[in-house]
C-alpha positions in Angstrom: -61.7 -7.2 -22.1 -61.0 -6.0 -25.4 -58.1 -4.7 -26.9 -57.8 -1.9 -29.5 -55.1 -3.0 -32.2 -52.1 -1.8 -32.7 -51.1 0.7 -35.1 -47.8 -0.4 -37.1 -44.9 1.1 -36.4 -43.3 3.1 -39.2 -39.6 2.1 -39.5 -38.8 5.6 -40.3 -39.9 7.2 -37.1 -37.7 4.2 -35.6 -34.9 5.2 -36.9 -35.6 8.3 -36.1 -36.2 7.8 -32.7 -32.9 5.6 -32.6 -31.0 8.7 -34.0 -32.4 10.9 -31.2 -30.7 8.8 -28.8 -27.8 8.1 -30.2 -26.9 11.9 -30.5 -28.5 12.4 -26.8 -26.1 10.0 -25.9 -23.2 10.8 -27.5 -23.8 14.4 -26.1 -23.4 13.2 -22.6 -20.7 11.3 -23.3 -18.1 13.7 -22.7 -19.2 14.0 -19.3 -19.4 10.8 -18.7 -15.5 10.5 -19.0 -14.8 13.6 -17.3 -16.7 12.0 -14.3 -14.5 8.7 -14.6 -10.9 10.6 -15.0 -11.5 12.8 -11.9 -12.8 9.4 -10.4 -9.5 7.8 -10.9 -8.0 10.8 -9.8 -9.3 9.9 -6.7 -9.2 5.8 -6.8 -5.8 6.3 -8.2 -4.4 7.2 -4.4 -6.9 6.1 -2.3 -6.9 3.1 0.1 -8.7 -0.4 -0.2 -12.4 0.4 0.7 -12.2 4.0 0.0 -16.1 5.1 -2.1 -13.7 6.6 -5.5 -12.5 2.7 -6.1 -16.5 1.5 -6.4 -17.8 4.7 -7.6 -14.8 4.7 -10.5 -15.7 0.6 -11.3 -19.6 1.4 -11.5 -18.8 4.5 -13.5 -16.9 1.8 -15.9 -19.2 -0.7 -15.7 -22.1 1.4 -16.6 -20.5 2.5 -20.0 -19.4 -1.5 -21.0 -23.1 -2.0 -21.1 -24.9 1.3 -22.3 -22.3 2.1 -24.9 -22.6 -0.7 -28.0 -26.3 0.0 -27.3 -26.2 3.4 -28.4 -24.1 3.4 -31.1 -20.4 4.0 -29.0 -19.3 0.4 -29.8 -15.3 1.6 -29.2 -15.9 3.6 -26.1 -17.3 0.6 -25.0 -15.0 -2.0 -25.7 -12.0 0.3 -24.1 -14.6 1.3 -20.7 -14.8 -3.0 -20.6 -10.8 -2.7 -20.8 -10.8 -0.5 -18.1 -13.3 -2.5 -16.1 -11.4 -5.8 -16.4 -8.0 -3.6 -15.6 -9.3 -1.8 -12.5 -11.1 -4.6 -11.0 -7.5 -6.9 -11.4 -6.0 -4.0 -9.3 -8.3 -3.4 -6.8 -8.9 -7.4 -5.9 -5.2 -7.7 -4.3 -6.6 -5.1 -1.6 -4.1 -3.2 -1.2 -2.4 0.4 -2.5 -1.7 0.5 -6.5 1.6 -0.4 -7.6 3.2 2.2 -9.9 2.9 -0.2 -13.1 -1.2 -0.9 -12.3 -1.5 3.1 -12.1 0.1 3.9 -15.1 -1.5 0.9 -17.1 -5.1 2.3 -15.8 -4.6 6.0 -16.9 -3.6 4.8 -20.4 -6.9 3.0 -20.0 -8.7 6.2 -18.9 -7.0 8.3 -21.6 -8.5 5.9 -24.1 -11.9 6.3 -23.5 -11.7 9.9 -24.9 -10.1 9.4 -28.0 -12.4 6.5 -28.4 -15.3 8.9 -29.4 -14.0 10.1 -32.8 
């Protein structure tokens, strides 16, 4: 079987394509935190087990990874802060101690400002 060759790819419409992304991205970004603050609304008083605690550490996890890829290298770094904070709360298994809750919404604040 034969193959037909390849065109080049013009760097330009890379980078173009790359910018289209990035912007996509950063315009679902706001969302993206709105959905993890009214998660930890949730996680914040909920009990070992309860869906909020998962749902908010996916949420978290999910931006650590996708982030420095599209060009939100400090929304990342603070959602892996987060991710490292709320999984050292949640492994003790029980309720949230007052100092874990307020170091975690500093955390969550964070990510917000970390877009400008």
């Amino acid at each position: 079987m034969s193959r037909k060759p390849h065109s080049p790819v013009d760097p330009e419409e890379i980078k173009r394509r790359l910018s289209v992304m990035h912007a996509s991205y950063r315009a679902k970004v706001p969302g993206k935190v709105a959905e993890i603050e009214a998660l930890w609304r949730r996680a914040r008083v909920a009990l070992p087990g309860d869906d909020s605690r998962n749902d908010l550490l996916l949420a978290a996890h999910t931006l650590v990874g996708s982030s420095p890829s599209l060009g939100c290298e400090a929304l990342g770094a603070a959602a892996a802060d987060l991710e490292r904070a709320l999984r050292a709360a949640f492994a003790h298994g029980g309720a949230l101690s007052g100092d874990e809750a307020a170091a975690i919404g500093v955390l969550v604040e964070k990510l917000g400002s970390s877009l400008n």
